[in-house]
BABA-977426 format. One record per residue (C-alpha): z, x, y; residue in one letter. Coordinates in steps of 0.02 Angstrom, whole numbers, padded with zeros to 5 digits, always signed. Example, Ala and Ser with C-alpha at 12.3 -4.5 7.8 and 13.67 -1.06 7.14 Angstrom:
BEGIN
+00390+00615-00225a+00357+00684-00053s
***
This chain:
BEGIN
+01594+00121+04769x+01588-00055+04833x+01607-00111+05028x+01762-00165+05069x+01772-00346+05190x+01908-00376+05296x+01938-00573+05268x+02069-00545+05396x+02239-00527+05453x+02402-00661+05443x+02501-00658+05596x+02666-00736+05565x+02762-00811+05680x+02943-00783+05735x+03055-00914+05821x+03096-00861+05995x+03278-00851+06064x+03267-01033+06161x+03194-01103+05993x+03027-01122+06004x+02880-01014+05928x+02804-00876+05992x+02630-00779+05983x+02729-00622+05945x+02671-00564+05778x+02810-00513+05655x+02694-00424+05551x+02482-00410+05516x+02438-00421+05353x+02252-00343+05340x+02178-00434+05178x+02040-00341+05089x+01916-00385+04949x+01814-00268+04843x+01701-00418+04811x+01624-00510+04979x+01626-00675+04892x+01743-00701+04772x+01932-00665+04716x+01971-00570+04853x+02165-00591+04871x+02185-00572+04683x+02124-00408+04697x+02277-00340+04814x+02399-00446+04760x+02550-00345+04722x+02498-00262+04894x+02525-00399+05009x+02684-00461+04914x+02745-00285+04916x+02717-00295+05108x+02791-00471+05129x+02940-00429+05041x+02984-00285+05113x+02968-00347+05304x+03100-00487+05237x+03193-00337+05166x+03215-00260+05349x+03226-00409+05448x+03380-00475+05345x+03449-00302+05291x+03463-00384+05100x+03465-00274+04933x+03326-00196+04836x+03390-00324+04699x+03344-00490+04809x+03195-00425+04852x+03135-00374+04675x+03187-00558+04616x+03092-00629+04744x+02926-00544+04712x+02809-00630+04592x+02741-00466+04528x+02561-00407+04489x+02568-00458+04305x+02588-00643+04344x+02393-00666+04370x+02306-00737+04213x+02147-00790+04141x+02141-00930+04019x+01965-00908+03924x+01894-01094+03847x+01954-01106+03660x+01847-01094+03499x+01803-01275+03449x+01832-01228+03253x+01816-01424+03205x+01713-01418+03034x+01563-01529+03120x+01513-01624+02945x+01693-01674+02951x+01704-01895+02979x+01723-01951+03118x+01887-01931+03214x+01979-02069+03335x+01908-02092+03525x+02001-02018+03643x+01934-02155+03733x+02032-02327+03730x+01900-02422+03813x+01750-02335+03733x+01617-02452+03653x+01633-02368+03481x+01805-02305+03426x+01737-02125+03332x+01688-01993+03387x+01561-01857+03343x+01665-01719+03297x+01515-01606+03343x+01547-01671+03510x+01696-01621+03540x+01667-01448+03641x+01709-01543+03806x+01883-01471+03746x+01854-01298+03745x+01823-01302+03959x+01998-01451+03957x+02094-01315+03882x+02082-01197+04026x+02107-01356+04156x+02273-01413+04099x+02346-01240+04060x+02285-01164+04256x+02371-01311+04305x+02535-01297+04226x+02537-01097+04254x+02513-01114+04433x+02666-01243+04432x+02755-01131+04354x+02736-00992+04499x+02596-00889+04402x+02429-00857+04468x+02277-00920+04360x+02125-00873+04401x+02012-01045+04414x+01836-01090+04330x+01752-01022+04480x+01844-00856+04458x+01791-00835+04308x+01587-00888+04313x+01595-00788+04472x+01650-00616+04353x+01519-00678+04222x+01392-00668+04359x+01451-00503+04440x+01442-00440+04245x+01271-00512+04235x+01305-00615+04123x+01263-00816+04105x+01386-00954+04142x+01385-00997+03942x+01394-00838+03861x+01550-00836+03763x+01628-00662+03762x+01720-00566+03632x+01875-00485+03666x+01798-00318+03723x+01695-00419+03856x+01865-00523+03902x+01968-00366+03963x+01800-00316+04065x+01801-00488+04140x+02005-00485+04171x+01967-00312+04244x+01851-00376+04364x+01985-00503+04427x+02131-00387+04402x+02199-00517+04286x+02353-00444+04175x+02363-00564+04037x+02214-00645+03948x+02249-00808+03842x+02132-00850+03708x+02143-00970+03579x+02058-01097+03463x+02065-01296+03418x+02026-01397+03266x+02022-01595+03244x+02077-01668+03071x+02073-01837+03066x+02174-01898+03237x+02256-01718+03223x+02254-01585+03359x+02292-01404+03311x+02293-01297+03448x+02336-01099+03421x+02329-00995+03580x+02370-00789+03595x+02426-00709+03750x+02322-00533+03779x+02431-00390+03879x+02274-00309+03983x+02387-00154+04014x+02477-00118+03861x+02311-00191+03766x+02416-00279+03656x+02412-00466+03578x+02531-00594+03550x+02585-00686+03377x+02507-00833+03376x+02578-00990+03439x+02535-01169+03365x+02547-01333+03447x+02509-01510+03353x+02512-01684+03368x+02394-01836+03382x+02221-01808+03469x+02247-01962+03582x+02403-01848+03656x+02289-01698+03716x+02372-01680+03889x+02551-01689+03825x+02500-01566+03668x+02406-01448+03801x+02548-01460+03939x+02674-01413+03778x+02568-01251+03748x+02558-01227+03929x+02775-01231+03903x+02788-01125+03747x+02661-01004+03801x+02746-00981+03988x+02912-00953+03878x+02820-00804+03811x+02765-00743+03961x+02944-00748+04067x+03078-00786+03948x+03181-00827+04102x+03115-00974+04132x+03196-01124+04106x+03112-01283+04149x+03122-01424+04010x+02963-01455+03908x+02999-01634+03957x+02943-01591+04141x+02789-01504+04076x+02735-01657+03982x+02778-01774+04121x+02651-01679+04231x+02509-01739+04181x+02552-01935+04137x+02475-02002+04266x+02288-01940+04208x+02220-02055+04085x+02120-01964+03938x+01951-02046+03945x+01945-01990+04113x+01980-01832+04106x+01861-01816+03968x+01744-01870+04114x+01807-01755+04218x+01765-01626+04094x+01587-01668+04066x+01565-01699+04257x+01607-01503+04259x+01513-01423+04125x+01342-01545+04123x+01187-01430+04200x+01117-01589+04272x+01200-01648+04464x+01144-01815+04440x+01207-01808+04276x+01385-01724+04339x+01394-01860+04456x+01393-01970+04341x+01516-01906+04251x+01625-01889+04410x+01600-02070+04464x+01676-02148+04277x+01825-02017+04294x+01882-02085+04469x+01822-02269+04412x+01943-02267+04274x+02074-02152+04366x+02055-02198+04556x+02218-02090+04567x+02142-01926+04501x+02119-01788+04622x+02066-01661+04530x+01902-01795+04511x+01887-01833+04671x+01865-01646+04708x+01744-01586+04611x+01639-01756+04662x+01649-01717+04844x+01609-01531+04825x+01447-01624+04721x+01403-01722+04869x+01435-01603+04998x+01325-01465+04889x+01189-01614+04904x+01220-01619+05075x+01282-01798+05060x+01400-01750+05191x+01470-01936+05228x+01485-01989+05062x+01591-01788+05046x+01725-01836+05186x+01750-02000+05108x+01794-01916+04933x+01864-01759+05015x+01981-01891+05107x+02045-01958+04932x+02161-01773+04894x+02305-01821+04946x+02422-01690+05058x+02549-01665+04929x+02393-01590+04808x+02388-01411+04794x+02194-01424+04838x+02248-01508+04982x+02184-01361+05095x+02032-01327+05013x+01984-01539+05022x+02058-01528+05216x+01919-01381+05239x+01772-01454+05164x+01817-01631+05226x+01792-01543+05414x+01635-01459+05366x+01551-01624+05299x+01613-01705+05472x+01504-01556+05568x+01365-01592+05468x+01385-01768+05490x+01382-01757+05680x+01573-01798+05668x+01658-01692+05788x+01817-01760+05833x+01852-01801+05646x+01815-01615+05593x+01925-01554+05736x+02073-01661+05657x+02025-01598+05493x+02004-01416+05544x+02166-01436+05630x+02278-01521+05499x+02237-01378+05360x+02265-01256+05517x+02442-01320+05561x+02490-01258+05377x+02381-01101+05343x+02302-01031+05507x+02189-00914+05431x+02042-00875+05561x+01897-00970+05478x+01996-01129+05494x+02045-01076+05669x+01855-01046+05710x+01803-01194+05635x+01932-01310+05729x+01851-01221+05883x+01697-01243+05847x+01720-01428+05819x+01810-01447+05985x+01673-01364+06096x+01536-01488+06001x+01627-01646+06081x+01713-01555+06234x+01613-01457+06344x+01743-01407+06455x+01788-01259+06342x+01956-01229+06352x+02016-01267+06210x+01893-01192+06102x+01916-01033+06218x+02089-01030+06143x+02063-01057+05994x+01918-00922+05984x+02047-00807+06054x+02166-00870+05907x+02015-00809+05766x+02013-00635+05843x+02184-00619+05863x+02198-00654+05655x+02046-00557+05630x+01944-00448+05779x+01824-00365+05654x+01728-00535+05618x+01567-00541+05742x+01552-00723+05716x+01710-00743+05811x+01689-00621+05966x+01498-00702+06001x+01565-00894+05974x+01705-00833+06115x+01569-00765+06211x+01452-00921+06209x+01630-01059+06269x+01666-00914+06390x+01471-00915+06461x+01485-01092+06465x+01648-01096+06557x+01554-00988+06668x+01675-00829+06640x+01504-00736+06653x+01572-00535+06637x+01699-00567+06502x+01575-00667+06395x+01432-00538+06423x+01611-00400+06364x+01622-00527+06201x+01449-00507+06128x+01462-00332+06172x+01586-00317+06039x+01477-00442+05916x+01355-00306+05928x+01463-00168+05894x+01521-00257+05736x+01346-00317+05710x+01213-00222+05788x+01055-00306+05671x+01123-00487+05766x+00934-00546+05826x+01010-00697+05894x+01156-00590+05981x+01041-00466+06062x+00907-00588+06138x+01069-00698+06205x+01122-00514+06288x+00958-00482+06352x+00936-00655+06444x+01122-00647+06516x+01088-00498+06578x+00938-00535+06661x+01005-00696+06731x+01132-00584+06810x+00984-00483+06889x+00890-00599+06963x+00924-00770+07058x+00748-00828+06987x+00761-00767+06784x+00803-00922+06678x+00939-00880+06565x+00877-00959+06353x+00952-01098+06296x+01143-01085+06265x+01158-01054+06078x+01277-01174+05966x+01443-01076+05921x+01437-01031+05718x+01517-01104+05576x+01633-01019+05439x+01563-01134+05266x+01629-01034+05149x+01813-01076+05083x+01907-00922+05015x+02010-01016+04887x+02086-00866+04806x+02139-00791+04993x+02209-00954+05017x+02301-00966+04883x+02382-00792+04895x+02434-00801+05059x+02516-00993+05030x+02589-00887+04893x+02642-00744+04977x+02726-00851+05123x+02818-00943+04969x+02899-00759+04924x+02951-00735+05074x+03036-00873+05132x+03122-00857+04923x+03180-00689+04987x+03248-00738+05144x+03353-00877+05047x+03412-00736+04922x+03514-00662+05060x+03600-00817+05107x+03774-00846+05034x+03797-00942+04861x+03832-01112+04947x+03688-01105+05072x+03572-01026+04953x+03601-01175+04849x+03594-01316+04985x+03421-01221+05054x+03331-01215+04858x+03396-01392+04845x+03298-01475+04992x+03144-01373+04972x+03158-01421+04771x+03193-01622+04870x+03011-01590+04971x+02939-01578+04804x+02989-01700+04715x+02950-01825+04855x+02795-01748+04839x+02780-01809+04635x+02789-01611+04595x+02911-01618+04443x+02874-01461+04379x+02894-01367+04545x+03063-01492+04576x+03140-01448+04428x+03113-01235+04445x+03199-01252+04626x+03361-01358+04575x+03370-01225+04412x+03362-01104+04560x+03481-01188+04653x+03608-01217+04506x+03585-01038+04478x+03658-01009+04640x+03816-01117+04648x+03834-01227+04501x+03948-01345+04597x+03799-01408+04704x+03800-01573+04696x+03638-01598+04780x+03567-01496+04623x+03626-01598+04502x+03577-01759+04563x+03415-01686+04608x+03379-01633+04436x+03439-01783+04361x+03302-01878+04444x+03185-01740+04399x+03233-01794+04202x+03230-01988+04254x+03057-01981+04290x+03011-01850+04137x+03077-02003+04035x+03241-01897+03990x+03350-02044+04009x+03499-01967+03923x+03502-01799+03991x+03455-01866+04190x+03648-01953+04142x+03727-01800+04092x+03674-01742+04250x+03688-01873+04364x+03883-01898+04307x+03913-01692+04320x+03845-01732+04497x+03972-01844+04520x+04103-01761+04457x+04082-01614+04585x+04064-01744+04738x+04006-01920+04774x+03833-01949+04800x+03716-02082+04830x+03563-02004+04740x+03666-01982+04594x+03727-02162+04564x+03538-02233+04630x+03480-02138+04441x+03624-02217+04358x+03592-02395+04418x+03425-02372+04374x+03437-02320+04195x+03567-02445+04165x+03458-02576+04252x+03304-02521+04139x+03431-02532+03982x+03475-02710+04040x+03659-02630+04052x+03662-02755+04227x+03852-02744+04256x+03839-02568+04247x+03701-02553+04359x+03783-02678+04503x+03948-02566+04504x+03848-02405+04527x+03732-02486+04668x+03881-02537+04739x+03948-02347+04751x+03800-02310+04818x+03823-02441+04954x+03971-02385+04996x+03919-02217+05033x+03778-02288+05145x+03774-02471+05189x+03593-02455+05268x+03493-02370+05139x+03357-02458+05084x+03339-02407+04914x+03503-02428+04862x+03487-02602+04950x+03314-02640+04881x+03404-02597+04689x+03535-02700+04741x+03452-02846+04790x+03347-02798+04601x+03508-02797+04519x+03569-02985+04594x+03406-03050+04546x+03411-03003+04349x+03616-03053+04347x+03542-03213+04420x+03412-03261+04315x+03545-03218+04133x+03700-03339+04083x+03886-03290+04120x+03917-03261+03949x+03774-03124+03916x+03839-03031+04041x+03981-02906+03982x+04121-02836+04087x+04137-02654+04120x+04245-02550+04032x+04377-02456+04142x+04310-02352+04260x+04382-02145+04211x+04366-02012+04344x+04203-01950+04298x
***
């Protein structure tokens, strides 16, 4: 029977009645892990949701029904396995994926790079799509508690042990083949509780398109998985536009190569030819910051941008690498930014920790000590780091109280006990010299998977507090958080929350314009009008007739475009946008003759 760790508990904040937050804790949520490294909040999943949904159930007294739609369920974790590379290898050369490679074949016995892209794009998409993947280090991490190595390629019987480990519920396996420039993909979907397997489904198209092809498997196969789910393939596709090929190819190989100079490497070209690619930019600073290039780490950690879902994780590391780097007021910023979103106590420890390095008055860091207990008071680390600010703030009894408890929790500390033993006998005697004051510790480990279950777990629960909301509000509530997204460049995650919100109230206005912009920028140009007009037709909006001026200003349809800025004007004389397409609009009408320009039709009551 394996220890279990207590990674520590979530205290969630209520608003007080004068409308600001309070310290009272609505509810703890104790997070265990059967493993002390790795996937820990996979492993009690459906327990903290459970938990989370029903405190949302009693404080706002909503049905059984809300709740159950609300909760993401246990199934809904899945492990995506690299796919067989069943390309004949004597085959001739195929295409580059590479448009600016120096020779325009490729090897197709080099081609395996796709089996670890596969897995990539498709964790991606899934967790998009509200499921919970398990990542690459979830998975070497089960290959290593199976004793196995990172290469082995396991057969199905190995799989379910590995999905086991991880309390996965689905497994997705699959193969490839390159035929000329075409892609076959085929992918399965294993059921790890019925032990059943899906028919097979097949996506192809041209090589060059393997993120489009991969983000449509990623579609069909989600379809399989909740046949509820309703986002357009278009929005999976659009997802991943933004990532040129040859780079992630890079990307890839800056992954999977044994060598770090050689992953480096690999890393650097990705981000040369994509400067925009986070995912890159990632995996090169936790390469630096693994080579304890800790400057060089908070420069690339700095380059995830907030709106990234590995925006924690980079906000984490990118503090660490300041410690190391002797830069203390930058990690406490860093430390403090991640903490303002997720306070989970390593973050909180760490932010104090930074603080007392650059401000030896203590207070602050005595708070925020008192903060990491508070979230978790069975971690050692935390009671002696309180005990050394407290010392130093010369609160001499409580300190000498705080590494009391360290020891309890700890009692083979070395460092703890001498630090006892010289307090005390400071206390003793006038004349004993008290050792050195130790340096307060530092969490370095990230818990991704913790992370990432409680960011989701928070996201349930605020779902089922909307659920009890009427259908109006319900609707206007889905609709801004579905806005936050898409400001965000989250399509994928846009498009679910207006579906929700349409769901709600289809008269929502704000929903329809919101997902006609979601199908603007998926390149839907037809459909984002059919929604854009239905938006108009329940109300007058300026979003809605901002997409129609711009698809009739891409389509060189100018008058058009002028009399739907000018709607949009009306509505608000002193936003920018609609004065900035405007102004666009003028400039093109401008710069054409009188006579190319035609009149518009009639306007009809949309």
């Amino acid at each position: 029977m394996q220890t279990q760790h207590t990674i520590g508990r979530l205290i969630l904040r209520a608003p007080a009645k004068n409308g600001h937050d309070t310290e009272r804790p609505i509810i703890n949520l104790v997070v265990f892990s059967l493993f002390p490294t790795r996937v820990r909040a996979a492993h009690l999943a459906a327990f903290l949701l459970t938990l989370a949904i029903s405190f949302v159930s009693q404080a706002h007294s909503q049905s059984s029904d809300a709740a159950a739609e609300a909760s993401i369920g246990q199934g809904r974790i899945l492990l995506v396995l690299p796919f067989d590379n069943l390309t004949n290898p004597t085959a001739a050369p195929v295409p580059s994926t590479s448009p600016n490679a120096a020779n325009s074949n490729l090897d197709p016995a080099n081609l395996d790079w796709i089996r670890e892209a596969v897995p990539e794009i498709l964790n991606s998409r899934f967790t998009s799509a509200g499921f919970l993947p398990l990542t690459r280090e979830d998975r070497l991490y089960a290959l290593d508690h199976l004793g196995l190595p990172e290469t082995f390629d396991p057969s199905r019987a190995t799989a379910l042990r590995i999905a086991q480990t991880l309390d996965a519920g689905y497994i997705l396996i699959g193969s490839y083949r390159v035929d000329g420039s075409t892609l076959t993909l085929k992918a399965r979907i294993v059921d790890v509780g019925k032990l059943s397997l899906s028919p097979e489904i097949t996506q192809t198209g041209q090589i060059a398109q393997l993120i489009p092809q991969l983000s449509s498997l990623a579609w069909q196969l989600t379809r399989k998985l909740d046949p509820n789910f309703n986002v357009a393939e278009e929005t999976f596709r659009a997802s991943g536009s933004k990532v040129r090929l040859d780079a992630f190819e890079q990307y890839i190989r800056g992954l999977t190569e044994r060598d770090a100079a050689e992953r480096l490497r690999h890393l650097k070209k990705a981000t040369d030819l994509n400067p925009d690619f986070t995912e890159a930019w990632l995996a090169t600073a936790k390469l630096q910051f693994a080579s304890q290039q800790y400057e060089q780490a908070a420069v690339s950690f700095s380059k995830v941008t907030k709106s990234d879902p590995s925006a924690l994780e980079a906000g984490f590391y990118r503090g660490l690498s300041y410690i190391f780097s002797g830069n203390y007021p930058r990690a406490e910023e860093a430390f403090a930014s991640v903490g303002r979103v997720l306070p989970l106590p390593e973050v909180v420890n760490n932010e104090a920790v930074a603080n007392s390095r650059h401000n030896r008055d203590a207070v602050t860091a005595i708070a925020l000590f008192r903060q990491a207990i508070a979230a978790d008071p069975n971690d050692a680390d935390y009671h002696f780091n309180l005990a050394v600010s407290l010392h130093r703030h010369g609160d001499k009894a409580e300190a000498l109280t705080e590494l009391a408890h360290s020891l309890q929790l700890h009692p083979s500390d070395s460092e703890a006990r001498a630090l006892e033993d010289s307090w005390k006998n400071t206390a003793k005697s006038e004349n004993a010299q008290s050792a050195a004051a130790p340096l307060e510790r530092i969490k370095r480990t990230y818990d991704g998977a913790a992370f990432r279950q409680a960011s989701q777990m928070l996201d349930q629960m605020e779902a089922a507090r909307i659920a009890a909301l009427p259908a109006p509000q319900r609707a206007a509530k889905l609709s801004s958080s579905a806005r936050e997204k898409l400001d965000r460049g989250l399509l994928l995650e846009a498009e679910q929350g207006y579906q929700s919100a349409l769901a709600a109230d289809d008269h929502s206005a704000q929903a329809h314009a919101g997902l006609a912009e979601v199908r603007e920028r998926a390149g839907d140009t037809e459909a984002a009008r059919q929604e854009a007009q239905a938006s108009l037709v329940r109300q007058p909006n300026l979003e809605a007739y901002l997409v129609l001026a711009r698809i009739d200003l891409a389509a060189n349809r100018l008058a058009e475009a002028r009399e739907e800025a000018d709607a949009a004007l009306k509505l608000d004389t002193n936003n920018r946008p609609a004065k900035d397409l405007h102004k666009a609009i003028e400039n093109r009408l401008e710069s054409r003759p009188v006579s190319d320009i035609k009149p518009v039709a009639p306007a009809t009551n949309p």
